[in-house]
matplotlib code that plots the C-alpha trace (Angstrom):
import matplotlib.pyplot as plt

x = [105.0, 107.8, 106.9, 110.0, 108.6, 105.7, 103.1, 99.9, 97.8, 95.3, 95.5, 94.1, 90.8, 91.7, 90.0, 86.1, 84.8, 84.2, 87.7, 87.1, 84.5, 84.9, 85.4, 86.1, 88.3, 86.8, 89.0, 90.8, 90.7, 93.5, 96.4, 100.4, 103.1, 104.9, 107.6, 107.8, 110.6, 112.1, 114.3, 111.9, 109.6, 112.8, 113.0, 108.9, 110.0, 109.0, 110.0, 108.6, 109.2, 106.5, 105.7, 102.7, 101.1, 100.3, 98.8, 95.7, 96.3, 97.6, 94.4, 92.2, 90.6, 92.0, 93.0, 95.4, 94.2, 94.0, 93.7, 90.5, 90.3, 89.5, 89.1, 90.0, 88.3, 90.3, 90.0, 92.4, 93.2, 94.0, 95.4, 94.4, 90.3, 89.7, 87.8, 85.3, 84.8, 88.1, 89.7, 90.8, 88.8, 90.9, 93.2, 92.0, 94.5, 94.7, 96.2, 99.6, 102.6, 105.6, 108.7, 111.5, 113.2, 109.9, 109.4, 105.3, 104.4, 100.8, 99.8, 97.7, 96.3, 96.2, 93.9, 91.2, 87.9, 85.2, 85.0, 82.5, 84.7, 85.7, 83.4, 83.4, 86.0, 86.6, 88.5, 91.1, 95.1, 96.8, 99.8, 101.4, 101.1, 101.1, 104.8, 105.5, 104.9, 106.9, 109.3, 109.6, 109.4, 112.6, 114.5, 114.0, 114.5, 117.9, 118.5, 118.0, 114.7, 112.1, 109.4, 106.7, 107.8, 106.3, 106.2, 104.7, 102.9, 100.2, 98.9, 95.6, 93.1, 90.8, 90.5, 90.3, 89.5, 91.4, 91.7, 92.1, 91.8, 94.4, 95.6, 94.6, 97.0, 97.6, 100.3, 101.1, 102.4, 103.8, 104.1, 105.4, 102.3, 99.6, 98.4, 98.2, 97.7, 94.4, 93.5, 93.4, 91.4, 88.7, 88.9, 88.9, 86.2, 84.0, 84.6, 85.1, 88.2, 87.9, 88.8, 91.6, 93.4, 92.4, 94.3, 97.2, 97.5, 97.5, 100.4, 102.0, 101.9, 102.8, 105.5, 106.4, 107.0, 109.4, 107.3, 104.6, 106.1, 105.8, 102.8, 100.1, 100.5, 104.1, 103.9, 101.6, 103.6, 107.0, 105.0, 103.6, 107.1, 108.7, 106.1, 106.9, 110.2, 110.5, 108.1, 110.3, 113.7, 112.1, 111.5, 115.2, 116.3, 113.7, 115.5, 118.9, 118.3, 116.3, 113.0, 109.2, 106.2, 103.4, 100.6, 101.3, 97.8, 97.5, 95.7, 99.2, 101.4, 102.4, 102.3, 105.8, 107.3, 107.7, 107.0, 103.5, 101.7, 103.6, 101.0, 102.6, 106.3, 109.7, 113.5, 114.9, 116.6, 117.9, 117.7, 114.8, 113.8, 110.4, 109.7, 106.1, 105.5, 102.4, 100.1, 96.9, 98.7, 97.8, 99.5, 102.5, 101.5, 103.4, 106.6, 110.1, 110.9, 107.6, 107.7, 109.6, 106.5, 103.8, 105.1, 105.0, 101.4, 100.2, 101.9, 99.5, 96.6, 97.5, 98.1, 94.7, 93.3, 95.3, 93.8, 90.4, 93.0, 96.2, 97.0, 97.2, 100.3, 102.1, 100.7, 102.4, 105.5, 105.7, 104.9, 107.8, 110.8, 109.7, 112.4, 115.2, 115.1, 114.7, 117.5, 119.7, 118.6, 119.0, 122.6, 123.6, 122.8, 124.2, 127.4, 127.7, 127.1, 129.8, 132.0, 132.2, 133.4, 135.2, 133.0, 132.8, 130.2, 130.2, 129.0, 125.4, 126.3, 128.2, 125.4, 122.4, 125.1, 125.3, 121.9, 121.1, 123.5, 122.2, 118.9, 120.1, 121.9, 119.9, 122.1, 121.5, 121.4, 122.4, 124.9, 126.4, 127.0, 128.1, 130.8, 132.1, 132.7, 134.9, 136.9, 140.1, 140.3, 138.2, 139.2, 136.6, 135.9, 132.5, 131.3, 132.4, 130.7, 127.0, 128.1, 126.5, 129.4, 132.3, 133.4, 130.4, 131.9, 135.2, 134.6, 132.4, 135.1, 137.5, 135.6, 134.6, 138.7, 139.5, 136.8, 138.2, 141.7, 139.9, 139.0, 141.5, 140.1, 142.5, 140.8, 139.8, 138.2, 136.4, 135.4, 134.3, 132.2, 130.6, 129.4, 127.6, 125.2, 125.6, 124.2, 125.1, 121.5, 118.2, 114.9, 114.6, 110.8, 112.0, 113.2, 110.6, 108.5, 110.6, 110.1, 106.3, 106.2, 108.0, 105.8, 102.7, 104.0, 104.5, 108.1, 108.9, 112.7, 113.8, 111.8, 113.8, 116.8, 116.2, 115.0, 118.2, 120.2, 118.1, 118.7, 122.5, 122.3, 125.4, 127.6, 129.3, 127.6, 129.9, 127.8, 124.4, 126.3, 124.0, 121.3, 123.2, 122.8, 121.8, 117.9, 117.0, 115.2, 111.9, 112.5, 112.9, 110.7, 107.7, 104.5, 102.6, 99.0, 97.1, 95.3, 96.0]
y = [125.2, 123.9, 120.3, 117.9, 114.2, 114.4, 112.0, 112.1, 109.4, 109.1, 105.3, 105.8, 106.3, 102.5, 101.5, 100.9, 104.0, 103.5, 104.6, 108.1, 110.9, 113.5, 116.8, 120.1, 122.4, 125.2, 128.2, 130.6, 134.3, 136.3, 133.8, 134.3, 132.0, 131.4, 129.0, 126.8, 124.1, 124.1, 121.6, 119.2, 120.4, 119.7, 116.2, 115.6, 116.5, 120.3, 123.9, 126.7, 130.5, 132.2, 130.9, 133.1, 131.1, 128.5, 130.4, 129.9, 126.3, 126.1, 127.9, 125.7, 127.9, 126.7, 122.7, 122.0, 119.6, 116.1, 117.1, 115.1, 116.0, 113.0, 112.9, 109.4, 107.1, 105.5, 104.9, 103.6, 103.6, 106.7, 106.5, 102.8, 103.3, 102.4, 105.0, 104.2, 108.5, 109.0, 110.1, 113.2, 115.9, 119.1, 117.4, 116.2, 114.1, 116.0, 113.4, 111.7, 112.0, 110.0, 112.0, 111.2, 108.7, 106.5, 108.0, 108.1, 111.3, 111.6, 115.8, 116.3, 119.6, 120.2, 123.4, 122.6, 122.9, 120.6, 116.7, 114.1, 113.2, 116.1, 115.6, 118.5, 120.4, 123.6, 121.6, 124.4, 124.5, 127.3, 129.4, 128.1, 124.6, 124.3, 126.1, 123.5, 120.4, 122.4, 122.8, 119.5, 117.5, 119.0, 118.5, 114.7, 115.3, 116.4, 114.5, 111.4, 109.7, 108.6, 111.8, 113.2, 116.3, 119.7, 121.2, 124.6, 126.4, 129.6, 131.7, 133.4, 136.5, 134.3, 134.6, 130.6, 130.7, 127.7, 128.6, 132.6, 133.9, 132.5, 133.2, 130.7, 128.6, 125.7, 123.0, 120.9, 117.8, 115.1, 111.8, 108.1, 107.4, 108.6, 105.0, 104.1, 101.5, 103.0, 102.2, 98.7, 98.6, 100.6, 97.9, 94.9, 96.3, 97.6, 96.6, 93.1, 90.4, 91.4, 94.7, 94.0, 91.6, 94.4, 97.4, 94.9, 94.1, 97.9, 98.7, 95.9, 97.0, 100.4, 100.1, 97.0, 95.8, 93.2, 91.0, 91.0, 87.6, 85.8, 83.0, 84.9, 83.6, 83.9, 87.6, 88.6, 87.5, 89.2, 92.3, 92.3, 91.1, 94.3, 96.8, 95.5, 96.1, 99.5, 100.8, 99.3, 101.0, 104.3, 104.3, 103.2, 106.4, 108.9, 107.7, 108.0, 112.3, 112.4, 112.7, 112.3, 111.8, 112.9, 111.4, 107.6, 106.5, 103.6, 106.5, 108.1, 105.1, 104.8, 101.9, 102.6, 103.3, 107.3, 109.6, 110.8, 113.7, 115.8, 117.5, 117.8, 116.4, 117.1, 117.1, 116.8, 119.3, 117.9, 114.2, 112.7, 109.0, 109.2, 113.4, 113.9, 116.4, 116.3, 117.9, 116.5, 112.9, 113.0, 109.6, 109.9, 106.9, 108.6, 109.6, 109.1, 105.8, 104.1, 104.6, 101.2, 99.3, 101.6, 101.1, 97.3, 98.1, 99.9, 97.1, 94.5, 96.6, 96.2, 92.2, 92.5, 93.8, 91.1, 88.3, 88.1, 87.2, 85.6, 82.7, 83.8, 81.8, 83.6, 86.9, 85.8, 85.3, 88.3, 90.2, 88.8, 90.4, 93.8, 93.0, 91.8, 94.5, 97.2, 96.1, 95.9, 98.8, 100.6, 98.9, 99.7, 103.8, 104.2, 102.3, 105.0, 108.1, 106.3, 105.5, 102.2, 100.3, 97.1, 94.1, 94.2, 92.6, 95.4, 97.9, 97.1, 98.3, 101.0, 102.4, 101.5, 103.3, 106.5, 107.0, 106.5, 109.0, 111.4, 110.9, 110.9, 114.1, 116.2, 116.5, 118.1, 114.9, 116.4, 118.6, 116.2, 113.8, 116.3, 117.0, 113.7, 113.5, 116.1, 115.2, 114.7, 118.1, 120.3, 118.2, 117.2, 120.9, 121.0, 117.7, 118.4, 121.7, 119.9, 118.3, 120.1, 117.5, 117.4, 114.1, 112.0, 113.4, 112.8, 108.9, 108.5, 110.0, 107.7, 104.6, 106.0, 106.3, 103.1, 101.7, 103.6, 102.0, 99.3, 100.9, 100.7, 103.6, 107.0, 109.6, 111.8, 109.4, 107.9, 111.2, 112.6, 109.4, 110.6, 114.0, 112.9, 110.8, 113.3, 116.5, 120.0, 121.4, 120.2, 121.6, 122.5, 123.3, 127.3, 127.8, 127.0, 128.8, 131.9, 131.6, 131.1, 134.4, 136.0, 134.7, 135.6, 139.0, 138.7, 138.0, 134.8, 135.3, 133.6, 130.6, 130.8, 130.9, 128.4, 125.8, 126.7, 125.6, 122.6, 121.5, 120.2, 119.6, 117.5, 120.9, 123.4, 126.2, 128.3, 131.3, 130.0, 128.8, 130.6, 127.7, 124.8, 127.2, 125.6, 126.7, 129.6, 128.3, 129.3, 127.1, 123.7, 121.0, 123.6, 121.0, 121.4, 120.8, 118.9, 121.8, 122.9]
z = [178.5, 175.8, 175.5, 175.5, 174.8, 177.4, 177.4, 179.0, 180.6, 183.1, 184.0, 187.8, 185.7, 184.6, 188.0, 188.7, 188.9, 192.6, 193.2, 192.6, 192.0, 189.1, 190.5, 189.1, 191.2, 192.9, 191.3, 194.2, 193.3, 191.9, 192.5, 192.4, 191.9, 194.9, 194.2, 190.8, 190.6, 187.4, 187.9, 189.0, 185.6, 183.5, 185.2, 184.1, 180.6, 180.2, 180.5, 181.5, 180.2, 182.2, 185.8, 186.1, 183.2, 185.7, 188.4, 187.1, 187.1, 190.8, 191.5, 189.7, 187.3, 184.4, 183.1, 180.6, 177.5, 179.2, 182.2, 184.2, 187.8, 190.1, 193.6, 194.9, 197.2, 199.9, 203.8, 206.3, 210.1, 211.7, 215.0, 215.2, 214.3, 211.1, 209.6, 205.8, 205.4, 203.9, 200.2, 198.7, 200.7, 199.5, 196.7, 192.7, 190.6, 187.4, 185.2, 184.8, 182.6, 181.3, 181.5, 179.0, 181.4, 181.0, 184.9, 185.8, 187.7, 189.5, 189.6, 192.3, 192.9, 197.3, 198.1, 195.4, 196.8, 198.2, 197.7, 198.5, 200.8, 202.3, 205.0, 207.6, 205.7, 203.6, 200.9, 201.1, 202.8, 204.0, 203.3, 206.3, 205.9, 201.9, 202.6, 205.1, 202.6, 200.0, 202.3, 203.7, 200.0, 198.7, 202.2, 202.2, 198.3, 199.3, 201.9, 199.4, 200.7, 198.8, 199.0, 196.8, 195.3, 195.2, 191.7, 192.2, 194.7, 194.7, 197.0, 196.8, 198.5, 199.6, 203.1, 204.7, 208.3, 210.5, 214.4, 212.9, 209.8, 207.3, 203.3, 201.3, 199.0, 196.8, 196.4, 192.5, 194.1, 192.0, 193.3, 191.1, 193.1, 195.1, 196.0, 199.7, 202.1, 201.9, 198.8, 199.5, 202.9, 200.8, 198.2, 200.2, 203.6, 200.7, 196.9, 197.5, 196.1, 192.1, 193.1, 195.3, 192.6, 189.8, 192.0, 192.9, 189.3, 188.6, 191.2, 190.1, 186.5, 186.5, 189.6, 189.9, 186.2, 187.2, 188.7, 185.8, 184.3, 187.8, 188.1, 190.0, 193.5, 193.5, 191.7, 194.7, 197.7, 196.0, 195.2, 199.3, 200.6, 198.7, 199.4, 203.4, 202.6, 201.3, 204.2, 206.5, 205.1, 204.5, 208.2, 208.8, 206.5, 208.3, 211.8, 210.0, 209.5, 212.3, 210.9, 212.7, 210.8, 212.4, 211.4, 210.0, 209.6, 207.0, 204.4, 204.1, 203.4, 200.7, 198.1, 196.6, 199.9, 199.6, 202.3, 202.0, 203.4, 205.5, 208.2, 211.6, 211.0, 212.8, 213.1, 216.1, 218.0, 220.9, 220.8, 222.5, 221.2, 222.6, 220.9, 219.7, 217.1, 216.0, 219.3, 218.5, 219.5, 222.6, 223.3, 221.7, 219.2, 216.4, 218.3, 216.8, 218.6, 217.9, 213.9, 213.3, 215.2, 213.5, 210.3, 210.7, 212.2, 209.0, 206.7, 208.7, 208.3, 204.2, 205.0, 205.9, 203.1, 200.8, 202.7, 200.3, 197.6, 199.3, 201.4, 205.1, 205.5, 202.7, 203.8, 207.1, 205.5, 203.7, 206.7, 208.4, 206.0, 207.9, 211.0, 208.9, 206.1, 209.2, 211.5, 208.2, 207.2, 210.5, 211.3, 207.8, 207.9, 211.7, 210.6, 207.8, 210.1, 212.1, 209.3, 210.1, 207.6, 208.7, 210.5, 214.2, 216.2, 219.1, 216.8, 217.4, 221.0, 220.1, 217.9, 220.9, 223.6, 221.4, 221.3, 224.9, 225.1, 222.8, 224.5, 228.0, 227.5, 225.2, 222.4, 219.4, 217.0, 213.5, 214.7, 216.9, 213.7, 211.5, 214.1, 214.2, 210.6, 211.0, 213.8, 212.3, 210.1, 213.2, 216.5, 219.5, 220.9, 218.2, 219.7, 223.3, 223.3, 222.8, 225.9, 229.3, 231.0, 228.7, 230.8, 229.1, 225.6, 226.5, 227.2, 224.5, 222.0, 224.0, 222.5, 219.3, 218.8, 219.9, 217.3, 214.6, 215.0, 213.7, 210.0, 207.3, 205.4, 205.6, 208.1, 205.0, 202.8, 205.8, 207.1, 203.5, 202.7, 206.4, 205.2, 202.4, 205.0, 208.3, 206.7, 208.0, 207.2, 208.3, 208.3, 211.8, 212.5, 213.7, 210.4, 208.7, 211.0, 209.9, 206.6, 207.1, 208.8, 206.2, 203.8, 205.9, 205.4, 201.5, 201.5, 200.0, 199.5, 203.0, 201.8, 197.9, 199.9, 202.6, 199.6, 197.8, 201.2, 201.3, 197.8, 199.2, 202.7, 202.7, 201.5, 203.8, 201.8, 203.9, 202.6, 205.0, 208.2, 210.2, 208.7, 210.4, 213.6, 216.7, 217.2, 219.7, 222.8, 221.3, 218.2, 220.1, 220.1, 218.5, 218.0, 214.7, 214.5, 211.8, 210.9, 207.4]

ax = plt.figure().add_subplot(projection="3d")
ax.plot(x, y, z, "-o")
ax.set_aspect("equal")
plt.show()
């Protein structure tokens, strides 16, 4: 590793020790680089000559100087039960670093062994779903949402048996955070009030540095009201691309409002506003259309845990900026995929009518947007053709039209400004499933290309149209299990 100006620090270890167990990893036998991200290591503030160098580290049998692995300590609600067994069961924070840009990185090693809280569990993940975190980090990467990022991945000979017999693997994850929701309802259900006001004043600290000046009460409230406010806008952007999250339990929110922990997830195919992806949710509590609500669920869970140290009333008041910073949120990014610029007040129904639209007639959601921000240099037949009944295209394009004559922006600049939010490639669940059998097989080169695709999802990348493909019938609406 060529060492640019990279600092090291461990501040997480700045908590009482409760937070977190010291764990060493359990090392994986004869480990390969799969994937390393150099431009991500270049971002962190180092280079990297030989990848295989860090095998051994992805496999945990080997720790850089400064490196003290930690397994934290959190718990949360999952699937509404609040449950006091969780914390890092297969993942150790290593240590953090300071990048040049003064950016704070978390490593956490994913695949590492055995926990105390690991609970039932092997401690290890799989080829298959280590790919699909990779995978799904540097899409939303691209796609310009706040996401943990991968940094490397390994895979190893050690055989790690799920429902069949599986390869094992390993994931470097690097997160501005790995604090959750979590973290808090461990603190406040088990450590008591000092220990909620000493991680708040941590958070606040390291990621919310602006506030630091602010009289206590008042520093508190606009630290709680923000934290409501970027979980309710990330869920605005994941509806914006079409994105489902699985598994939104309060232990994989995250404090900094980055999407965290991708397990089952999805983008839709064919629009349906009330798709599951995750098959283990048996009531559909996680589906696409109920993430706005669970997300304001999870942020009162956290209100919760703030109430041995804040005034109900303010925690109240905080709680209520979720529904305003949502809806403008939501309005704003539809307006964009619409290229709607100028004011109008029937917009709001314009935007509701397209979706019950979408829904009503199965259309394929990111390829119907991309088509309408090409409508002036391609014409309606890409649109039309996602249409069973060209009629119901027809008169929607009819209004669409008519709203337009309202812009003042030139069809090209409006319709440019709309492919760099209606992007052309998603991670559709069949292609990563293709890759995954590639990789299965020891070919990792559709997975390199399919991340290089994913790197600019808003480009025509004329060279991989047949990623922007509309998926076989097999591919649609595949359900992913939390298994991993």
């Amino acid at each position: 590793m060529t060492n640019e100006t990279f600092k090291v620090e461990h501040r997480y270890l700045d908590l009482p020790d409760s937070f977190y167990s010291r764990v060493k990893p359990t090392p994986l036998s004869q480990p390969k680089m799969v994937y390393f991200n150099h431009k991500l290591a270049a971002q962190l503030g180092f280079h990297v000559q030989d990848e295989q160098d860090w095998a051994q580290i992805g496999a945990g049998a080997e720790l850089l100087e400064g490196m003290d692995p930690v397994a934290m300590k959190y718990t949360g609600h999952q699937f509404g039960m609040y449950n006091p067994e969780l914390g890092d069961g297969r993942g150790l924070l290593l240590w953090e670093t300071v990048a040049p840009d003064g950016t704070r990185w978390d490593w956490h090693l994913k695949g590492a062994g055995t926990t105390p809280y690991s609970r039932f569990g092997d401690g290890r993940a799989v080829l298959r779903s280590t790919i699909r975190e990779y995978l799904c980090s540097e899409a939303m990467h691209g796609l310009g949402i706040p996401t943990t990022r991968a940094l490397f991945m390994i895979s190893a000979k050690d055989p790690v048996r799920r429902e069949s017999i599986e390869t094992a693997a390993a994931l470097m994850r690097v997160a501005k955070s790995h604090i959750r929701f979590g973290h808090f309802e461990f603190a406040a259900y088990h450590e008591g009030p000092e220990a909620v006001k000493t991680l708040l004043e941590q958070v606040i600290s390291l990621h919310f540095p602006h506030l630091i000046e602010l009289p206590e009460p008042q520093r508190h409230a606009r630290w709680f009201t923000e934290v409501v406010e970027r979980t309710a806008r990330l869920i605005a952007d994941w509806q914006a691309v079409g994105f489902c999250h699985g598994v939104m339990n309060s232990d994989n929110m995250s404090i900094i409002g980055d999407t965290f922990d991708y397990g089952p997830y999805a983008f839709l195919d064919d629009f349906d506003a009330g798709f599951v992806c995750n098959h283990s949710d048996h009531e559909g509590r996680y589906a696409y259309n109920r993430q706005p609500q669970i997300g304001f669920t999870n942020c009162h869970y956290l209100a919760n845990a703030l109430l041995p140290i804040m005034e109900e009333d303010t925690v109240r008041e905080c709680l209520g900026s979720y529904e305003t910073a949502y809806n403008q949120r939501f309005k704003h990014n539809m307006q964009a995929k619409l290229g709607l610029e100028e004011t109008d007040d029937a917009d709001m129904a314009l935007i509701m009518d397209t979706f019950s639209m979408l829904h009503e007639h199965r259309v394929d959601y990111t390829r119907f947007f991309r088509g309408i921000s090409n409508l002036h240099r391609h014409g309606n037949a890409p649109v039309r053709d996602l249409f069973a009944d060209r009629s119901v295209a027809d008169e929607w394009l009819e209004r669409y039209e008519a709203r337009l004559q309202k812009e003042t922006r030139a069809h090209d600049e409006r319709e440019y400004a709309m492919r760099q939010v209606n992007p052309k490639y998603i991670l559709r669940n069949y292609l990563a499933q293709q890759v995954i059998m590639e990789a299965q097989n020891g070919n990792y080169a559709p997975m390199k290309e399919l991340l290089k695709v994913l790197e600019t999802p808003f480009d025509e990348q004329p060279q991989f149209e047949h990623y922007a493909a509309l998926p076989p019938d097999w591919g649609k609406h595949l359900n992913i299990s939390c298994s991993s």
